[in-house]
N, C-alpha and C positions, 0 to 999 in steps of 0.2 A: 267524288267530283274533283277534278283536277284542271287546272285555269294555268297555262304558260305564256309569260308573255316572253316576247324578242323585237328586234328591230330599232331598241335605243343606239341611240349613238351622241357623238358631236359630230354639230354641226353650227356655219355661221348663221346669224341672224340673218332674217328675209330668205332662210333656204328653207325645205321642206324635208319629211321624214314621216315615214310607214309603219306605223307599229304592229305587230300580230299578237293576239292571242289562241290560241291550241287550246280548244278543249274537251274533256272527254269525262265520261262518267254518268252523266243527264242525256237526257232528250233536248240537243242544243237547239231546234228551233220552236220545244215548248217555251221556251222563258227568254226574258230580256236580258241585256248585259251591259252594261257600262265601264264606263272608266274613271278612276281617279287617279290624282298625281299628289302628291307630299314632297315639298321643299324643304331643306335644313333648316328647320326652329322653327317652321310653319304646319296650322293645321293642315289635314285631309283637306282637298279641295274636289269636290265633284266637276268633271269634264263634262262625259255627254254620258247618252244612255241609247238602246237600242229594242224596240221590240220582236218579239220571236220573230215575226212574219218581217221585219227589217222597214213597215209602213208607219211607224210611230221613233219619234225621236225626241231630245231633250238637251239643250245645250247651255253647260253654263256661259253668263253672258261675256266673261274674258276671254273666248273660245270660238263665239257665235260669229261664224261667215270667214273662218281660217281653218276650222276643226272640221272633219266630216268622219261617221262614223259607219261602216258599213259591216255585213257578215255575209257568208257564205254558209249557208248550210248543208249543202253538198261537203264542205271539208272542215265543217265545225270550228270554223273560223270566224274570230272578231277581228274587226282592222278599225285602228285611227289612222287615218289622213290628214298630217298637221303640215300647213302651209303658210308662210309668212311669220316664221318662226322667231318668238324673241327670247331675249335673256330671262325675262321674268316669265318664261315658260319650261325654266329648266329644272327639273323634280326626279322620280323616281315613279314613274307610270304602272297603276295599277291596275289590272281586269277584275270584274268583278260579275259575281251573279248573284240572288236568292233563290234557292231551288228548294222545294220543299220547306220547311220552317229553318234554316238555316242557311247562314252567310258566308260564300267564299269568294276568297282573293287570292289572283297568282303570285310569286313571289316578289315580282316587279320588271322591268327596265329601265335603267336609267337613260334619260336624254338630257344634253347640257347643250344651252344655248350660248354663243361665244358672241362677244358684240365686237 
């Protein structure tokens, strides 16, 4: 299983940004995927989440009605859609899945929110 994210960046506040995940290794539209982000000194924080079929979602409430989370299963692609973007949403963006009895996460992107 292999999980790649891309598409951090800076950007200013109230601007937006695309994240991808690539993955490859599983059957990406058996299982759900989500995202997490980690800040400097701060725990893991769960974003949203996606199921296979792309008709079930989960968003944490910091998130909810800025964040959208979609996938492509034609290109084994996760995407966050982050919009109205702010400083305390600047971390190091995770992809994640459970496939089988184990846990994986790609190695990150950073996004830094500039106020």
């Amino acid at each position: 299983v292999q999980l790649v994210e891309s598409g951090g960046g800076l950007v200013q506040a109230g601007g937006s940004l695309t994240l991808s995940c690539a993955a490859s290794g599983f059957t990406f539209n058996n299982y759900a995927l989500g995202w997490f982000r980690q800040a400097p000194g701060k725990k893991r924080e769960f974003v949203g989440a996606l199921s296979g079929g792309g008709s079930s979602s989960a968003y944490a409430d910091s998130v909810k009605g800025r964040f959208t989370i979609t996938r492509d299963n034609a290109k084994n692609t996760l995407y966050l859609q982050m919009n109205s973007l702010k400083p305390e949403d600047t971390a190091v963006y995770y992809c994640t899945s459970h496939v089988a009895t184990s846990n994986y996460r790609g190695q990150g992107t950073q996004v830094t929110v500039s106020s």
